[in-house]
C-alpha positions as CSV (number, residue, x, y, z in Angstrom):
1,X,0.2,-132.5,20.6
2,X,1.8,-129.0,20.9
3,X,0.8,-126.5,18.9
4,X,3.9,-124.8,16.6
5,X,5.4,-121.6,17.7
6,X,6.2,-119.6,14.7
7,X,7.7,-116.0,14.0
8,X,4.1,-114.4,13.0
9,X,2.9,-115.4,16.8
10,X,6.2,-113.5,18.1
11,X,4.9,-110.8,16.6
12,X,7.0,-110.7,13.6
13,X,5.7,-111.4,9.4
14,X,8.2,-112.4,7.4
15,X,5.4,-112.3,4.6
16,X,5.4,-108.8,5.2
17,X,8.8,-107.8,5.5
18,X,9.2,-109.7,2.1
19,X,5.8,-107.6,0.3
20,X,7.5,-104.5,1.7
21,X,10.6,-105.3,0.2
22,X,9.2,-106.2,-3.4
23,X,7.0,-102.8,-2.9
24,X,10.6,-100.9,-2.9
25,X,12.4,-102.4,-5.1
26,X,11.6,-100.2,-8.5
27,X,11.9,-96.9,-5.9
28,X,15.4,-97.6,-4.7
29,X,16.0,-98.2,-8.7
30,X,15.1,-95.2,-9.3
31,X,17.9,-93.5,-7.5
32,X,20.9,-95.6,-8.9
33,X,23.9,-93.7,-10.5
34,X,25.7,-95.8,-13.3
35,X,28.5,-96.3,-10.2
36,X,26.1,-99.2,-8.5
37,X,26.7,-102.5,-9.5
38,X,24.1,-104.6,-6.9
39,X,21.0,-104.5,-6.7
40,X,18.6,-104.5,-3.4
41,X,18.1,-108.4,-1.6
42,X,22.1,-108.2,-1.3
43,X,24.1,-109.1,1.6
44,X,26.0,-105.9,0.6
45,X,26.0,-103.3,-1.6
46,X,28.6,-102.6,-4.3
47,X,29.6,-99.0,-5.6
48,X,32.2,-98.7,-8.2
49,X,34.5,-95.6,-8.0
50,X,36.6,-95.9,-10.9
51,X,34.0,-93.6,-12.9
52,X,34.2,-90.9,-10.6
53,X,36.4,-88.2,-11.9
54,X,38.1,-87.3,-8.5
55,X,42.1,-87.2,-8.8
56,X,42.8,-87.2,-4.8
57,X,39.5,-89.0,-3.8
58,X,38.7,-89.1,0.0
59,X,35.3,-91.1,1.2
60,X,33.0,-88.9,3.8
61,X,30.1,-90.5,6.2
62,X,27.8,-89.2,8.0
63,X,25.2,-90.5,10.4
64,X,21.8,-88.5,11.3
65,X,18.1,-89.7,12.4
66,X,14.9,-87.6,12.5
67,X,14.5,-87.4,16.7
68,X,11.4,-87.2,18.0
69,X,9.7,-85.2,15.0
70,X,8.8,-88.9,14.4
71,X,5.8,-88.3,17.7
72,X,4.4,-85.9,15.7
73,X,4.4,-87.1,12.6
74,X,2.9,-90.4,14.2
75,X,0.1,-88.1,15.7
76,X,-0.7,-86.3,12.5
77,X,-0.7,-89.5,10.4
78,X,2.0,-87.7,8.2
79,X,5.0,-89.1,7.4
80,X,6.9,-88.7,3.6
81,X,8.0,-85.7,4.9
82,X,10.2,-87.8,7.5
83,X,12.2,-89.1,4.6
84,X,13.4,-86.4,3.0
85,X,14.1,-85.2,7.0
86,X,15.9,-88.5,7.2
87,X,18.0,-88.0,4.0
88,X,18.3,-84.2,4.6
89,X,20.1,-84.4,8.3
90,X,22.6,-86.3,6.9
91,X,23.5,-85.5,3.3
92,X,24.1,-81.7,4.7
93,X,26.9,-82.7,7.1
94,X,28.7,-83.7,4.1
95,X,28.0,-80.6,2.6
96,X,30.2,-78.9,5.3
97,X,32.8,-80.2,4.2
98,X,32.5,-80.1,0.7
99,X,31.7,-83.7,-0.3
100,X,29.4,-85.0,-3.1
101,X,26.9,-87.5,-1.8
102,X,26.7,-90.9,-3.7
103,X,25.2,-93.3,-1.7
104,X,22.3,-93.6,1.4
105,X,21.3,-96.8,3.1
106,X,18.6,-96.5,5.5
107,X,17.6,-97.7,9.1
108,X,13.7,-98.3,9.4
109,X,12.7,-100.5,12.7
110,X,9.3,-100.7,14.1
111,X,7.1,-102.7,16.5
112,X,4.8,-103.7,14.0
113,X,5.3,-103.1,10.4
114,X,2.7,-101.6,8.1
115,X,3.5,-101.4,4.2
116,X,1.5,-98.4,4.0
117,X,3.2,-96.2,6.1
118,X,7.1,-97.6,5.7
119,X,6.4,-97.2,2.1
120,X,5.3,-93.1,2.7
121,X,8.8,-92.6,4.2
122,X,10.4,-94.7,1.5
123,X,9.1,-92.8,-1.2
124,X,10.0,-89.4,0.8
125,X,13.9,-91.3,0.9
126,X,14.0,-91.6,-2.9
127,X,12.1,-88.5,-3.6
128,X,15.0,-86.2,-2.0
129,X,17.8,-88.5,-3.5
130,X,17.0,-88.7,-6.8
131,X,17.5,-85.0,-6.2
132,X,20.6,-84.8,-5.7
133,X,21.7,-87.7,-7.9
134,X,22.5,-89.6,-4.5
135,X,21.7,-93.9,-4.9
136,X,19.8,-95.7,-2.2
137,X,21.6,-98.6,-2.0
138,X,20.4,-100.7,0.5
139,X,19.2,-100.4,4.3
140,X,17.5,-102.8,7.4
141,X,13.8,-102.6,7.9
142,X,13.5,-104.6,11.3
143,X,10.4,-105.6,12.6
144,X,10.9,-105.9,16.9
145,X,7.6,-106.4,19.0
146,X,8.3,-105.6,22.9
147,X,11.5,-103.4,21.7
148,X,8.8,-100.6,20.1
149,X,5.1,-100.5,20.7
150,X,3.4,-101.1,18.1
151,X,2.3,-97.9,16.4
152,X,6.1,-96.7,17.0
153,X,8.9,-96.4,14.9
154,X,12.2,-95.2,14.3
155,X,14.3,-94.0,11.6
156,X,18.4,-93.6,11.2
157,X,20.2,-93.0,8.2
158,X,23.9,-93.3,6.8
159,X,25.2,-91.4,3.9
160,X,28.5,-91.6,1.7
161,X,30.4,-88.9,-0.2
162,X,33.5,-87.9,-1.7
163,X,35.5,-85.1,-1.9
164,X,39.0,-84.3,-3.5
165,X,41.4,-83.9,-0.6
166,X,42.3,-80.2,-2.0
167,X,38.7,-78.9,-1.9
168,X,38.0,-80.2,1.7
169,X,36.0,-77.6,3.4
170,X,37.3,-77.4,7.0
171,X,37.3,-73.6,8.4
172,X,40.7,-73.8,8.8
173,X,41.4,-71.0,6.4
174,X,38.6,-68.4,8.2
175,X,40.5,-65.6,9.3
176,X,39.7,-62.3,10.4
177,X,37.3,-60.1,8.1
178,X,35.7,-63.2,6.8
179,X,31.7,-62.9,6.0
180,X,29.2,-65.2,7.6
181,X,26.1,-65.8,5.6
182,X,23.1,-67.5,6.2
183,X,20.7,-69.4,4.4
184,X,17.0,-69.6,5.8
185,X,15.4,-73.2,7.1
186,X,12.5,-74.5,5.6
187,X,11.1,-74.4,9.6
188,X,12.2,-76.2,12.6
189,X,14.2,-78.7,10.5
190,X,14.9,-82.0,12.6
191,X,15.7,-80.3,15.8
192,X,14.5,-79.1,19.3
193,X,10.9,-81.2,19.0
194,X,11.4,-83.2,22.5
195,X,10.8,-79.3,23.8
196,X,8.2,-78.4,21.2
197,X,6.2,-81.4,22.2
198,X,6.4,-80.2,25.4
199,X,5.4,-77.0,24.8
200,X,2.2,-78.0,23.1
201,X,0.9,-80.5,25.7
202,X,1.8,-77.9,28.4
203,X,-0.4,-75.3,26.6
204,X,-2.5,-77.5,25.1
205,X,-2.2,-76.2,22.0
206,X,-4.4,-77.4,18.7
207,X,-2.3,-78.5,15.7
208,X,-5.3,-78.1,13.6
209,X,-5.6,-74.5,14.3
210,X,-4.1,-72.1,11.6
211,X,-2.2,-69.4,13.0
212,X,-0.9,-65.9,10.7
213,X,0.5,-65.7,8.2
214,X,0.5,-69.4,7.9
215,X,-1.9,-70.9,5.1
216,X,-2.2,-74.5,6.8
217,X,-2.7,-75.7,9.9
218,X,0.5,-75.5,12.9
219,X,0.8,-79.2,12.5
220,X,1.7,-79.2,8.9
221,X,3.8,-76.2,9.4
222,X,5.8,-78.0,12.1
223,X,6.3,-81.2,10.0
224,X,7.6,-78.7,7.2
225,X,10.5,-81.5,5.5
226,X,14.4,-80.3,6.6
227,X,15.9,-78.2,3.4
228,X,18.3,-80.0,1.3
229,X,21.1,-77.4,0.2
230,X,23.2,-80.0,-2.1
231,X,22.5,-78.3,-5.1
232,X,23.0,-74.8,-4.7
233,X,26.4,-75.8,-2.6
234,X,27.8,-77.2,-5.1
235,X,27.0,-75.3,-7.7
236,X,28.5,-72.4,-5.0
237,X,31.8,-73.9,-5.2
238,X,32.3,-74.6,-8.7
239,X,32.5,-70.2,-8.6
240,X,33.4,-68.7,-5.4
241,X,36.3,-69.8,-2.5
242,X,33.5,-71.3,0.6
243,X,35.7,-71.4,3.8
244,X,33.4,-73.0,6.0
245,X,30.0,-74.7,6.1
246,X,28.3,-75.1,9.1
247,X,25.0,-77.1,9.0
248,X,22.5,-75.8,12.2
249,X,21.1,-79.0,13.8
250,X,21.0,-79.7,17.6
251,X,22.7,-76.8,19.6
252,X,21.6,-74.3,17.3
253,X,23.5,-71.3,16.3
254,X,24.9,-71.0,19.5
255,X,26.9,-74.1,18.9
256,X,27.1,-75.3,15.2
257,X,29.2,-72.4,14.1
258,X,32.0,-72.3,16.0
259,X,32.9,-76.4,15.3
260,X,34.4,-74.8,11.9
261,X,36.3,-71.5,13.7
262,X,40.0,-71.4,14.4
263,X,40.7,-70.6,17.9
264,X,41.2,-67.2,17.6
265,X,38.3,-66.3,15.7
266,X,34.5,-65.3,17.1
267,X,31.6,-64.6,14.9
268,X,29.9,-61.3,15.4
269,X,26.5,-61.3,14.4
270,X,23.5,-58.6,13.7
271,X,20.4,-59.5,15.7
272,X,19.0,-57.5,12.9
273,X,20.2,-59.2,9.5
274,X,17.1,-61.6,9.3
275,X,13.8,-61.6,11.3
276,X,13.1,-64.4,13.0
277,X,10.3,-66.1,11.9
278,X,6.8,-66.5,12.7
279,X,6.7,-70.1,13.9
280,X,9.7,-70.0,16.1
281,X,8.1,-66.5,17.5
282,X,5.3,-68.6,18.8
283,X,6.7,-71.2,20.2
284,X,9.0,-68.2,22.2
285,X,6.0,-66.9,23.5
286,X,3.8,-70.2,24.2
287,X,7.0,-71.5,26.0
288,X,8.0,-68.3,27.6
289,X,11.5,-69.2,26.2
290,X,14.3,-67.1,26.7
291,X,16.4,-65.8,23.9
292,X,19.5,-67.7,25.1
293,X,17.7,-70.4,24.7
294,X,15.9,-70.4,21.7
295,X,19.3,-70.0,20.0
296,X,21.1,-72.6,21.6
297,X,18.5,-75.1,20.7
298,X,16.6,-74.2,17.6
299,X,17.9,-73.3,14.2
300,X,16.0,-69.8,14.7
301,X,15.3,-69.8,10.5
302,X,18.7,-70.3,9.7
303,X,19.4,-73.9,8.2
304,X,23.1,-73.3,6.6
305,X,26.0,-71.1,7.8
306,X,29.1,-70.1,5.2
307,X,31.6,-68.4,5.4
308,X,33.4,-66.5,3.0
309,X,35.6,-63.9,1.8
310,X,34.5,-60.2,2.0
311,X,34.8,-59.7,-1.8
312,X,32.9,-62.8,-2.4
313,X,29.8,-62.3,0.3
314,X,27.5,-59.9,-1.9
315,X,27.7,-61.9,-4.8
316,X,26.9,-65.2,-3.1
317,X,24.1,-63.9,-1.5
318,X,22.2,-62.4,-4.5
319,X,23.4,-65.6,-6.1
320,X,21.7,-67.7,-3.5
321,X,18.4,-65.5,-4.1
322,X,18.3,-66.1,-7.3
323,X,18.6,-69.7,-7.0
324,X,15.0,-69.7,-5.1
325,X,16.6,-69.6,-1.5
326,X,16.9,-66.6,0.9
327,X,20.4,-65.9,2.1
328,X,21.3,-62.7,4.6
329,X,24.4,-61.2,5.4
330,X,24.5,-62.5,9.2
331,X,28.1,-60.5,10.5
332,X,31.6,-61.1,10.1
333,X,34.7,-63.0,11.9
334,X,36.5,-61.4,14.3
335,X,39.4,-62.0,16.5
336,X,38.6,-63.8,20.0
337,X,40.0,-62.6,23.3
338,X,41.0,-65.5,25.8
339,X,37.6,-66.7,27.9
340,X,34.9,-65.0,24.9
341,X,32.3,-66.5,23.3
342,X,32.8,-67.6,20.0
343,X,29.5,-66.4,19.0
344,X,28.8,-62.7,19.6
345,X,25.5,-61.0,18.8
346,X,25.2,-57.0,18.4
């Protein structure tokens, strides 16, 4: 008589899937707004707008994962940082143009599934939400032997906001004389770690060491969680005019900026307004990276690019330092001559 084949000898436990989902259920509560009307074990979720006081209402989505910041983490053993990374990535696009995040779903698939470790990044998802008063309201944790190995995982996430079709933030208003202002990262963010790993295993750097003027060891400074800027954007606009947002992910500020210019304008910017800091400085040197490059592919400590009107810029900034963050005056907007860049340093 043959033996029954069953899922759990494919590789896959339902049992577990179903303890992991029960373990999440009062965190994902945790993060509702009065606007969700389901509850997680869904085939959908259900988000009610009629309390939402928008009078032109327009839905914004975003899409964003955490790359391969994940190999490290997975090295380290580390990983609630990865959620707020996770929610971070993509609750800041919609910043850029102007939108309130309401709702997240999540993406979790793995080769093997271990409660302990999808429950870490869970509660580093619901952490950074609750936040920002954004609802988890759902998401897919697949478990795929032969797809992932299976210590290996991966993460995507999908976010949901709103914004009234008058306030839409879309740099088409920058014009000449604008101010650019930048706010500082947390570190690396979510960006640029396929050449970071690389760096280290060339070198064969320690992540346990500790280098100046960090306090903890270069692996805990490189899995430093992505800055969430929600907050202090929003409370930006409710008292200054914000003509573009531009959030500095892959590309760097070489190439996130000028997605929000007009044609004709350039950004000039003082190699001198901020100092770049300590982390990215050693991973310049280690990699022998030139400067070209470390702009085009890090964030080089700026996390969050605005731009604004001159007779606004001063205020915003000391307003941003006194909200706990540090903001610089990075240059100005200029016009741009046929075949220049649109980003100019001096």
């Amino acid at each position: 008589m043959k033996i029954p084949t069953t899922y759990q000898d494919a590789g896959v436990s339902i049992d577990t899937g179903n303890a992991f989902v029960q373990a999440i259920k009062p965190l994902i509560k945790s993060t509702h707004r009065p606007e969700v009307l389901s509850s997680l074990g869904g085939f959908a979720a259900l988000f009610s707008m009629n309390k939402l006081k928008y009078t032109d209402p327009v839905l914004v989505s975003t899409t964003d994962g955490v790359g391969t910041k994940l190999k490290l983490a997975l090295q380290l053993k580390k990983y609630r940082g990865l959620g707020q990374d996770l929610v971070a990535m993509c609750v800041n696009d919609l910043l850029c143009v102007g939108a309130e995040p309401l709702f997240f779903l999540d993406y979790f698939a793995t080769g093997k599934l271990e409660l302990a470790i999808a429950l870490e990044v869970i509660e580093g998802i619901t952490e950074s939400l609750k936040d920002i008063h954004c609802a988890l309201v759902g998401g897919e944790t697949a478990e795929m032997p032969g797809l992932y190995t299976q210590d290996d995982f991966d993460l995507a996430g999908f976010a949901v906001g709103m914004v009234n079709r008058e306030e839409i933030i879309d740099g088409s208003s920058i014009s000449i004389g604008n101010q650019v202002i930048g706010i500082a990262s947390s570190g690396l963010h979510s960006n640029g770690f396929s050449l970071v790993r690389k760096i280290l295993t060339d070198q064969a750097i320690d992540l346990q060491q500790v280098y100046s003027p960090y306090q903890k060891s270069l692996g805990e400074v490189l899995l430093e969680p992505t800055r969430i800027y929600v907050n202090q954007i929003h409370t930006l606009k409710r008292q200054f005019n914000i003509l573009g947002i531009a959030h500095i992910t892959g590309g760097g500020l070489l190439e996130n900026p000028p997605r929000i210019f007009p044609k004709q304008c350039k950004a000039v910017l003082k190699k001198n307004a901020w100092e770049l800091p300590p982390l990215f400085k050693l991973l310049q040197k280690w990699g022998s990276i030139e400067e070209n490059e470390m702009l085009r592919v890090f964030n080089c400590g700026i996390g969050l690019v605005l731009v604004v009107e001159e007779n606004q810029a001063e205020e915003i900034v000391s307003r941003l330092n006194s909200m706990g963050e540090k903001a610089f005056l990075l240059g100005e907007i200029a016009e741009r001559q046929a075949g220049e860049e649109a980003i100019v340093f001096q």
